[in-house]
Structure formats: structure tokens, C-alpha cells
Residue, then its C-alpha position, 0 to 999 in steps of 0.5 A: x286141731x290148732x288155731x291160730x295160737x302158737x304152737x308150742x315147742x312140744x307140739x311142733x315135730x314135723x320136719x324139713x323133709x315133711x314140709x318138702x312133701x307137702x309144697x311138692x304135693x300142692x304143686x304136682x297138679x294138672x293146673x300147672x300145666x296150665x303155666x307153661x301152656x300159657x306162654x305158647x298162647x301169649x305167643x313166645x316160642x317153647x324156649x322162651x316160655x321155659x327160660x322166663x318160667x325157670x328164672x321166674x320162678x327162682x325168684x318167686x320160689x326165693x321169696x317164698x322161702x323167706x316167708x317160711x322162715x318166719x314161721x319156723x321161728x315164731x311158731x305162729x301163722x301168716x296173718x298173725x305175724x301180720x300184726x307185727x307191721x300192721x297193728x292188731x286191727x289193721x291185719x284184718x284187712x290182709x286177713x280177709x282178702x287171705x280169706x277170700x284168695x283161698x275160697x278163689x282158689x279151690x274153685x279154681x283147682x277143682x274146676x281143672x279135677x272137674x274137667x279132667x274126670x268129665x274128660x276122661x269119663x267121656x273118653x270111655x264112654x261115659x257121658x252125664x252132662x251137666x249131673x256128671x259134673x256136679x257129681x264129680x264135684x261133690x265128690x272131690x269136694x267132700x274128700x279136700x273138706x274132711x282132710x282139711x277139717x281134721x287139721x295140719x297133721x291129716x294134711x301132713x300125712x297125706x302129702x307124706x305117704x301118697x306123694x311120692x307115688x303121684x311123683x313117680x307117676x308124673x315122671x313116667x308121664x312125662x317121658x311117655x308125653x315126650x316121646x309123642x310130640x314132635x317139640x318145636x323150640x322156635x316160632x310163636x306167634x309173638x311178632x316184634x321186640x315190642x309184642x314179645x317183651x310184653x309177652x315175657x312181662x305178663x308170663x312173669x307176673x302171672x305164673x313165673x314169678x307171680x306162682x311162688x310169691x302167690x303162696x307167700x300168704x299161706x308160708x308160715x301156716x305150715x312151717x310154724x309146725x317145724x321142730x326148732x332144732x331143724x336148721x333154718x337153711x333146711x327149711x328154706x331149702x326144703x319149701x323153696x325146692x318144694x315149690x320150684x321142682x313141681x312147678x317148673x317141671x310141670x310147666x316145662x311138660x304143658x309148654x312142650x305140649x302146647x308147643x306141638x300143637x297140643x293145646x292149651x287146656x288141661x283136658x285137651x293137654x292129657x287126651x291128646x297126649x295120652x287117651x284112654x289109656x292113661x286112665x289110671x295114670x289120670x286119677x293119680x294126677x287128681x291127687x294134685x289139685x286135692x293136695x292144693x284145695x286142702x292147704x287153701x281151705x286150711x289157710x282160709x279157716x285160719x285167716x278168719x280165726x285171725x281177723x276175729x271171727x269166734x266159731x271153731x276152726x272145722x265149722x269155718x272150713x265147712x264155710x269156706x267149702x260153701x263159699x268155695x263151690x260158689x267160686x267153682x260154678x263161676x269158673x265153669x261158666x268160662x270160655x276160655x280157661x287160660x285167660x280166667x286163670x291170667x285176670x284170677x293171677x293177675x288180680x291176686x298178684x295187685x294185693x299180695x306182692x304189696x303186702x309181701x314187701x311189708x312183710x318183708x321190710x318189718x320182718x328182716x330189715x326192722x325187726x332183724x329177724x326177731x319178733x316178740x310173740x306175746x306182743x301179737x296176742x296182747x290186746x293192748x298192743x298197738x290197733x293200728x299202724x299207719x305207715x305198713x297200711x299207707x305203704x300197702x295202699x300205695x304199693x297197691x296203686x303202684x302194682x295197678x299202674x304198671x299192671x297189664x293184664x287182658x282186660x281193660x280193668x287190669x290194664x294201667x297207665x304206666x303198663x300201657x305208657x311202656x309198651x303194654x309192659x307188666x312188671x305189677x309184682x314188681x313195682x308193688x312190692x318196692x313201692x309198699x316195701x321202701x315206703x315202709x321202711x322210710x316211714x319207719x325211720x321217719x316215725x324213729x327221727x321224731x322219737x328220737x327228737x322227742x316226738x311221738x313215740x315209735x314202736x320198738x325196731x327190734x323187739x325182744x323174744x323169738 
């Protein structure tokens, strides 16, 4: 049951292929029909959604993938490896809104198990209203709680052995749904050059390339458990593949749905495709978003661990299923689950492709892939680092800018100034990412001048 120390070279014995398993498992869920069923509601036709979610997605997924690098190499997890830009107090403020991401996040996969057993149960006749709810609830909420307390290796195990069935099952899905829609190619609703490039900005930033880079916090949490002597291009290839395969398989199958007329919510997606009779089909299905609550609980036990809080890592987790549940009921309350989905991406995407440029610039430009780890455990490294918090405020405020989501709130300036166009995970990450690194060579200049002293570029160790 690791915490956030790292994890020593005896004890990390998990393997390209066991991390292929797990991103797979996290991703082959309901929700991710959602994706493609998102694009037919902002109005493009089905080819244009798949074309924006495959290229999308190849880059968020390429990101991604970096991201597990560092944590193959370092053993030690995401927020930690946060410390090397922002100081050891400055990591605390990613690490909380980590913290709070991943309580989100269960509550918004459990909310899409919750509507599809209730879907399914009244589908064979079996009706509880509001107390059926909360007993499916309870239920999957309990079974993400005990994997995710026991630990990585539970997770681990899960994702290994029942995987691959699901898999087999989504396939047979799969062509058993295309074979009972007619698919419409062309059309959408979109009108105009103008409306339909604002369509394509908002699909990228919400679940194209936003669905890869949303999990970039989380990376390293995992692959920090990869055997050393696995090549590092294995493990990128086993996580970016692991996260771009399910995703865009799954969301090509709810564009197709949705595109023939099928609708846009995931109960309304499954009933109107397969009916009763994918019952045992259906409860296999559920194992995704199970797969993906059990990584969001773990990350979030860890990112408190890492801002400082002292109470046993299981004790957390218990927490944040609490926090969590509070989440769920929110989501329930939605109207309409698509758009909840687009202001939740939206939102989550303002902070973390910020914060993923930093990483970024610190990790493989000034560090070049070289981290010292003693140094970010060492209480008397540095407290804080102005320029990565600077840079990460200003991508933040860059990312609001050129944001345009479907509230007034999350629709800025620069979005509106050039046709309603969202490219926020764009504009944040190189806005915070070359901030970085000019204030880096700046804080170098003056060193080297006989000014303040800057922290070493390229430290030695792993």
C-alpha cells in the first residue's frame, strides 16, 4: 500500500503491457460514448466528429504518454514530480485541484453506471424510483471504494484479468449496434463555415484533445510501478495506445449511434440499440466506469498525501468516496447529461493543460529528462517557484480567454472576438509552457551575471 515515497526499484515489477490493461480498462466505459454522441449535438455530421475525435485525441493521447515517462523513470507519482517546477509548497496548489478533479470525476462515471442499471432494470420491469437509485448507488460505489483502498496492485489485478473480457464484449457490441442503424455520413445541424469550425474548436477542447490531456495529472501515479528495465518507448506506446484505442472506438460507436437518430444519452444509446436483450452484455459494460472511479479515488488519496495531509492513505480514500457521492447527487439533478459533461471538461481542461505545459517545459527542455529525486522529499528545497506559479496563473487566464464553452461563464473574450472559436487547451499550455521557460532563462541571465542565484537546470539523479 504505497503513498507517495517512491517506489523502490524491488517493488516495481508491473510491466508494459500491465499498464496497456489498466488505461484500456479506464476507458472502455459507457461514458465514452458520450464523446462521439457530443459531436452530432453541437451539430457537425458523423464524419466530422470521427475525423476531429481521431486527430484529437492523437494528440492528447501523445501528451499523455510523455507524462508516463516521468514516472517510469523516477518512480515517484504526478504532484510529487510537481515540486521540481513549483517548489514544495507551491505543488500544493495543483495538488488540491487534483484532489478535487478526481472527487468530480467519480461522480460524474458513477452517475452514467447509476442511469444505465436503473435503464436496464426498468427495461425488465423492475421499477424503485428514487430508492432504486441509491441502491445501485451504494453498491457500485462500495466495490470502486474497497479496489481503490487496497491499493495499486488490486487495481492492477482487476484491470488485468477482467479487461479482456469486457473488450470482447464491446466488440461484439459493437458490430451488433452497426448492423441496426442506418449511418448518416453527412448532414448535422451545424450551418455555415463559421458555426461548424466553432463546433469542431469546442469537440477538441472538450473530448478530443482535451480526453487525453484530462488524464495527464494521474500519469505517473501508475507508471511509476514499471520495472526500470522495460524500454522507455514500451511504456509510452503501451499508455498512449491504451488511452487512444478505447477512446475512439468507443466514441466513433456513440457518433454512429447518435447520427442515426439514436440519441445522446448513454441509457437512451444502449436501450434504443440493443433492449432487454443486452442485459448480460450491459452489466459488463459497467465494469468501465468501475475500472475508471478506482484510478480517480487512488489519485486523489495520493494527491492529499502530497499537499501535506497526515492520515493513512485508505482513510483518504474513504473520504473522497464521501466527497465523491456529494458530486454524484449533483450530477443527478442535471437535465441534460451532455452539456453538464461539456461545462465539467470545459472547466477542468482551464487548469490542467496549463499546468501540463510547465511540466512539460521543466521536465524535458530544462531538466532534459533528469530529475534529482532526493531533492523533492528534501524539506529544505526550495518553498516556492515564482516563475512555474506566474506562468501557471497566466496560462490560466490565457486558457479563459480563448475558451467558449456553453455558459456565459466559460465564454471569454478572445473566444467570443474570434467566432465563438475554443482552442482554451491550446492557448493555455504555450502560454504558461514559454512563460516558463523565458523566465527560466531570465532567472539563468542573472545568475550568470552575479544576481540572484537560480536552481540548477539539469540536476543530477534519475
Amino acid at each position: 500500500m504505497h503513498g507517495v515515497e517512491p517506489v523502490p526499484e524491488h517493488g516495481r515489477d508491473s510491466s508494459a503491457m500491465d499498464q496497456w490493461w489498466i488505461w484500456v480498462g479506464a476507458n472502455v466505459a459507457p461514458i465514452n460514448w458520450v464523446l462521439g454522441a457530443l459531436g452530432i449535438t453541437l451539430g457537425l455530421s458523423l464524419w466530422e466528429t470521427l475525423v476531429v475525435i481521431a486527430a484529437g485525441n492523437a494528440i492528447g493521447c501523445a501528451v499523455f504518454g510523455a507524462f508516463n515517462l516521468m514516472g517510469h523513470r523516477t518512480g515517484v507519482n504526478q504532484m510529487v514530480l510537481g515540486r521540481a517546477a513549483f517548489g514544495q509548497r507551491g505543488a500544493i496548489i495543483p495538488g488540491v485541484i487534483q484532489g478535487v478533479l478526481t472527487m468530480g470525476w467519480v461522480g460524474v462515471n458513477t452517475w452514467v453506471i447509476l442511469d444505465l442499471a436503473v435503464a436496464m432494470l426498468g427495461e425488465l420491469g423492475i421499477h424503485g424510483g428514487a430508492g432504486l437509485k441509491y441502491l445501485v448507488a451504494a453498491v457500485v460505489m462500495a466495490l470502486q471504494l474497497g479496489l481503490a483502498v487496497v491499493g495499486f496492485y488490486a487495481i492492477r489485478s482487476f484491470e488485468k484479468y477482467t479487461v479482456p473480457a469486457t473488450v470482447l464484449v464491446m466488440a461484439v457490441m459493437t458490430v451488433l449496434s452497426l448492423t441496426q442503424v442506418d449511418l448518416r455520413w453527412s448532414g448535422g445541424t451545424a450551418e455555415g463555415g463559421r458555426e461548424k469550425f466553432t463546433a469542431i474548436t469546442q469537440l477538441l477542447t472538450a473530448i478530443g484533445v482535451g480526453w487525453g490531456v484530462s488524464w495527464v495529472p494521474y500519469s505517473a501515479d501508475y507508471s511509476r510501478f514499471v520495472a526500470p528495465q522495460v524500454p522507455a518507448r514500451r511504456v509510452f506506446w503501451a499508455t498512449a495506445l491504451g488511452m487512444y484505442v478505447p477512446t475512439v472506438w468507443l466514441a466513433a460507436l456513440g457518433a454512429c449511434l447518435a447520427g442515426a437518430g439514436k440519441g445522446g444519452d448513454p441509457s437512451q444509446l444502449v436501450i434504443a440499440s440493443f433492449g432487454t436483450m443486452a442485459l448480460p452484455v450491459l452489466l459488463l459494460i459497467m465494469h468501465g466506469p468501475v475500472a475508471t472511479n478506482i484510478l480517480n479515488l487512488y489519485s486523489c488519496s495520493l494527491a492529499a498525501l502530497t499537499v501535506g495531509v497526515r492520515v493513512a492513505r485508505w482513510k483518504v480514500t474513504l473520504l473522497a468516496g464521501a466527497v465523491a457521492t456529494g458530486a454524484l447527487l449533483l450530477f443527478m439533478r442535471s437535465p441534460s447529461f451532455a452539456e453538464s459533461f461539456d461545462h465539467w471538461m470545459a472547466s477542468i481542461l482551464v487548469w490542467i493543460s496549463p499546468w501540463a505545459g510547465v511540466m512539460l517545459v521543466e521536465y524535458y527542455v530544462l531538466r532534459r529528462g533528469r530529475v534529482d529525486v532526493a531533492s523533492l522529499y528534501a524539506q529544505d528545497g526550495p518553498a516556492w517557484r515564482p516563475r512555474a506559479l506566474a506562468a501557471l496563473g497566466a496560462g490560466i487566464v490565457a486558457g479563459w480567454c480563448w475558451q467558449y464553452g456553453l455558459v456565459p461563464a466559460m465564454q471569454g473574450p478572445l473566444a467570443r472576438a474570434l467566432g465563438d472559436t475554443d482552442f482554451s487547451w491550446l492557448s493555455g499550455g504555450l502560454v504558461a509552457g514559454g512563460l516558463h521557460y523565458l523566465l527560466a532563462r531570465q532567472e539563468r541571465r542573472k545568475a550568470r551575471s552575479g544576481g540572484t542565484p537560480a536552481a540548477p537546470e539539469v540536476p543530477t539523479g534519475v
